[in-house]
N, C-alpha and C positions, 0 to 999 in steps of 0.2 A: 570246145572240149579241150581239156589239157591234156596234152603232149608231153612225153619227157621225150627230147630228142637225141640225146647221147650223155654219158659221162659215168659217171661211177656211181654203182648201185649201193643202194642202205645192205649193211654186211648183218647176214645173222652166221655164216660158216668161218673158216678156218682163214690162218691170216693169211692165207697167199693169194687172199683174193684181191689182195690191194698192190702183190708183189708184181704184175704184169704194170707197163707203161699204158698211157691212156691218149689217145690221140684224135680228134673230129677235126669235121670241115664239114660246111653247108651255106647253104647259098638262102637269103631270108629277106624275099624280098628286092629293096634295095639295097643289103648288106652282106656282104662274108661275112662268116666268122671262122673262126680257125683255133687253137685251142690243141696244148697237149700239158701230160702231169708224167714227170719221171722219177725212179727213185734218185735218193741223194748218193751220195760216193759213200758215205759212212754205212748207211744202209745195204750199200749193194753191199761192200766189204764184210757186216758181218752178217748177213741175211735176214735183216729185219723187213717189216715190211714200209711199202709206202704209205706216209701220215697223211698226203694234201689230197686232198680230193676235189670234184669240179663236176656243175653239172649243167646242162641247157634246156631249158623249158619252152613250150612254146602254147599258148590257147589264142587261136585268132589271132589279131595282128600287135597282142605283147608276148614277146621274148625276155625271158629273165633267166640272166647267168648266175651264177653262185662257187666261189672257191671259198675254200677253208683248209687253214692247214693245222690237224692235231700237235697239240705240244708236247714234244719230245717226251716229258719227265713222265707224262700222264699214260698210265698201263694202256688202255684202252682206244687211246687216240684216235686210230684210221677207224674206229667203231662211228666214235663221234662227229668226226667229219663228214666221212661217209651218211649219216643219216642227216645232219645240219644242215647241207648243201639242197638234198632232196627235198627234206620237210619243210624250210622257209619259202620255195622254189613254189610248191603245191600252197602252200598259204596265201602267198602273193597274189598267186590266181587266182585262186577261191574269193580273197576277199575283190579282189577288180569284177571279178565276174559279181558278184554280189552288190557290190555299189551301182556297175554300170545299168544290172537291171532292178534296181530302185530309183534311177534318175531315168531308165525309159519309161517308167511308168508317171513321174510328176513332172520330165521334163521334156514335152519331145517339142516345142519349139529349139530346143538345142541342137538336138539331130537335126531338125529342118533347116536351120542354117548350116549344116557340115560341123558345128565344134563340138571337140571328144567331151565324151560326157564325167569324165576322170580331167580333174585339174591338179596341178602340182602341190597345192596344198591337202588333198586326196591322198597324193601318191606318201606324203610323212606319215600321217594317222595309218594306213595300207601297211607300209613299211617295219615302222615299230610296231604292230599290231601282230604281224607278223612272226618277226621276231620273239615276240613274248610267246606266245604261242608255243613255237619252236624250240624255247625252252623246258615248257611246261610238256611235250613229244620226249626230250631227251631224260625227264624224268622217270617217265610210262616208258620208256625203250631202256633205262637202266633198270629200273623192275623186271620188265619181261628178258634180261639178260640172266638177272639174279631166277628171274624160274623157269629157265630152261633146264633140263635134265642135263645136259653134256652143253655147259657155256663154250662160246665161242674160244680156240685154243691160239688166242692172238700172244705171240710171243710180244712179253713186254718191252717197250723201244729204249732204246739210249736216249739219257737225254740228254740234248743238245743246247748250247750254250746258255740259254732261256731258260727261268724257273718261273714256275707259276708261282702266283700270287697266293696265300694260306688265307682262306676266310671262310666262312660260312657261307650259303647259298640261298638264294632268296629265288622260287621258282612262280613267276605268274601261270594261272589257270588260263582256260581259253574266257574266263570271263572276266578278266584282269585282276582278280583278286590277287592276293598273295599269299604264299605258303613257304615255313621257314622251314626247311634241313633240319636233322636232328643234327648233334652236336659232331658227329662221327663221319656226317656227309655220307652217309651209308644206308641202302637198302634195308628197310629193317624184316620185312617180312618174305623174306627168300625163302625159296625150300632149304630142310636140311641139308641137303646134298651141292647144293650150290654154291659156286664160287661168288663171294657180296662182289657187288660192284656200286661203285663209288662215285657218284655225280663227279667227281674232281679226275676219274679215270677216262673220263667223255671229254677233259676239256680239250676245246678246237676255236678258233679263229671263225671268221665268219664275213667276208665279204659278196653284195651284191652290185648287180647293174640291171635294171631296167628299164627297157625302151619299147616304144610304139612303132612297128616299122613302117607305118604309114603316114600316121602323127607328126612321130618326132618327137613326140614328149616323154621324157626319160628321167633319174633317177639314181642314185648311190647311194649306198650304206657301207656302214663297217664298224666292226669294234674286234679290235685286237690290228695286228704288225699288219703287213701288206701294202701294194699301193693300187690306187685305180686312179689314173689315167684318160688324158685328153690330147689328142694330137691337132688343133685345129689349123684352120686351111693357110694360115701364115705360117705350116710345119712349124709351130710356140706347142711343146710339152708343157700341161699344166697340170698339177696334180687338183683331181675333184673332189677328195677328200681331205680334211687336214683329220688325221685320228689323233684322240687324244693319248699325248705322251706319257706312260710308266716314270714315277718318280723315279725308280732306280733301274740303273743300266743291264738288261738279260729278261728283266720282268715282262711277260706277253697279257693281256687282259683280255681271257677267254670267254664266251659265250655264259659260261655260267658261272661266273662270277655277281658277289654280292651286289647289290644297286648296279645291275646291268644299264641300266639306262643313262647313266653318268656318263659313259664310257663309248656309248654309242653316236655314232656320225652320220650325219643324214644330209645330202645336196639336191633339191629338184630342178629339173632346166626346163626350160617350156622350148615348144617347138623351134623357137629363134633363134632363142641357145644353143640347143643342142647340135640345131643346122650348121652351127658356128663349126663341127669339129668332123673331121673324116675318119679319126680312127679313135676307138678308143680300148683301153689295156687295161684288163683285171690281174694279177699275180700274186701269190704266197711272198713271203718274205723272202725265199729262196733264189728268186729273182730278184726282187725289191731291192734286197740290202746290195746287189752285184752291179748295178744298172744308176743305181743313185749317187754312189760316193765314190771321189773321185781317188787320185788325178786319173785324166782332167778336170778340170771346174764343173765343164758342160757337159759332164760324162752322158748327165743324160736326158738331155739337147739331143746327142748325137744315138746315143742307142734309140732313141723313139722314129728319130726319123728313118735311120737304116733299116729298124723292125718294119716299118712302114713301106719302104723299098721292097725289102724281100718279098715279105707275104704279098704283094703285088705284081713280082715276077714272074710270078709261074701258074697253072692253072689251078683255081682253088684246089682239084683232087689229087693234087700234087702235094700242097702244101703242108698239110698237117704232117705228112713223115717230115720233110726239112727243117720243119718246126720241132719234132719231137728229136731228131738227130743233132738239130742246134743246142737245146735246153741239155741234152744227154753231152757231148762233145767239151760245149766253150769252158775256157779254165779262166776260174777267179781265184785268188790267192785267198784264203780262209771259209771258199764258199763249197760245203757241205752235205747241205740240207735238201730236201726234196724240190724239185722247182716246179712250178705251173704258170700258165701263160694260156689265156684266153683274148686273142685281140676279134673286135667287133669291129669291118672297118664299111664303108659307105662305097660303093660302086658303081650308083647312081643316082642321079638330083632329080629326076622325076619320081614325085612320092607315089604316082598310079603307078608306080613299075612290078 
């Protein structure tokens, strides 16, 4: 059965629902996770609310993280977040649940030797499948915005150094067709009374992580800024992701944007691999851009492995506050924006644990 274990709810109320800090810790298995989202400084300053959102899912022995962070410029941002993070999260499962039991039914010599019946070339078709999906939710969720009687009264954000991309929007069905935007990006059939809302008002960021906590068999996506993160057992920070680079500098390539699929990043590790790594880190750019550039060279070499220290210091139900009072506190010279940080880290090498 799916689980949503903690994070931030799909918003249909007022935007202070996104204004509160967000913090988890839990024990999965053989892994912590730990995991908090704060506003950014510019935010707190003028009382906007929090755009990144983060969630944790869990059905049986897959756990699937999900952060996203709304871009700045876009009215409706923590709307869109907030439902991205959840709806791909419930996709994911749905479709793993649905493949595993169509392989127990033609394959159960598989089961009888112990191997998962989801292979990593499963987990891409799952993944982008998903995704598309999730697109086609943020369309049906800006409708149901536009016909609500009293829409959501989310003050509109500043936007922050990053402009979105101007294009059209191409939204797949849950049957992968395609369906294009009218020219305006705009809801057309709202009530009279209702404020339109604008697919380019939802746009948000969209990073995942999924792992078998018994397995090992794991997973990453992404399209748009952020980074996701590998800390393996020779403490070597790798990034698992390479996202594809915006021609021009500020540009972020949001969820629903045109030819999403160009833009989308996909990495599967089989249980070998993934064994390979003790901790691993999902974050918004809010961290990302603070953590990666230097000086130093090896900025971040060294912040992975002291993340890695800390959250290992103290008792998991400790950690989530030092975590959410870190992310809240540390000064970076130009760093702004809201930060999130989910680290997933390994606690034990017995996979019956």
């Amino acid at each position: 059965m799916i689980q949503k274990l903690d994070g931030d709810d799909k918003l249909n109320g007022p935007q202070n629902e996104l204004k509160n800090d967000r913090k988890v810790s839990l024990k999965l298995n053989r892994y912590g996770l730990v995991g908090a989202s704060v506003r950014g400084k510019m935010h707190v300053r003028k009382g906007t609310p929090r755009e990144d959102a983060f969630v944790v899912y869990r059905d049986g022995d897959w756990v699937v993280v999900a952060v996203s962070d709304g871009v700045g410029s876009s009215k409706y941002s923590a709307l869109g977040a907030s439902f991205a993070v959840n709806d791909v999260c419930e996709n994911i499962l749905n479709n793993i649940g649905d493949l595993e039991s169509s392989k127990d039914k033609r394959g159960i010599s598989q089961l009888l030797h112990k191997k998962h019946p989801v292979s990593n070339e499963d987990l891409g078709d799952i993944l982008k499948s998903a995704y598309g999906v999730t697109l086609a939710n943020l369309k049906q969720y800006a409708q149901e915005l536009c016909d609500a009687q009293n829409p959501p009264n989310v003050v509109p954000s500043d936007s922050d150094s990053r402009n979105e991309i101007e294009h059209n929007v191409d939204i797949p069905d849950a049957s992968n067709s395609t369906k294009r935007a009218s020219d305006s990006n705009s809801i057309d059939s709202c009530s009279l009374n209702a404020t339109p809302i604008a697919l380019s008002d939802l746009h948000c960021t969209l990073l995942v992580f999924v792992l078998n906590v018994k397995s090992g068999i794991a997973a990453a996506a992404q399209i748009g800024d952020g980074l996701i993160l590998g800390l393996d057992v020779e403490n070597k920070a790798v990034s698992l992701i390479d996202p594809i680079v915006p021609d021009q500098m500020g540009q972020v390539y949001p969820i629903t944007m045109n030819d999403w699929g160009k833009y989308w990043s996909f990495q599967s590790m089989s249980a070998e691999v993934s064994d390979r790594y003790d901790t691993f880190y999902l974050m918004t750019d809010g961290v990302a851009d603070d953590c990666q550039y230097g000086p130093p060279d090896d900025i971040l070499q060294r912040w992975a492995n002291d993340m890695n220290t800390e959250i290992r210091k103290y008792d998991l139900s400790l950690t989530d506050e030092r975590l959410r009072k870190y992310l809240t506190d540390y000064e970076a010279k130009g760093s702004y924006d809201d930060r999130t940080l989910v680290v997933l880290y390994r606690i034990a090498t017995d996979k019956n644990t």
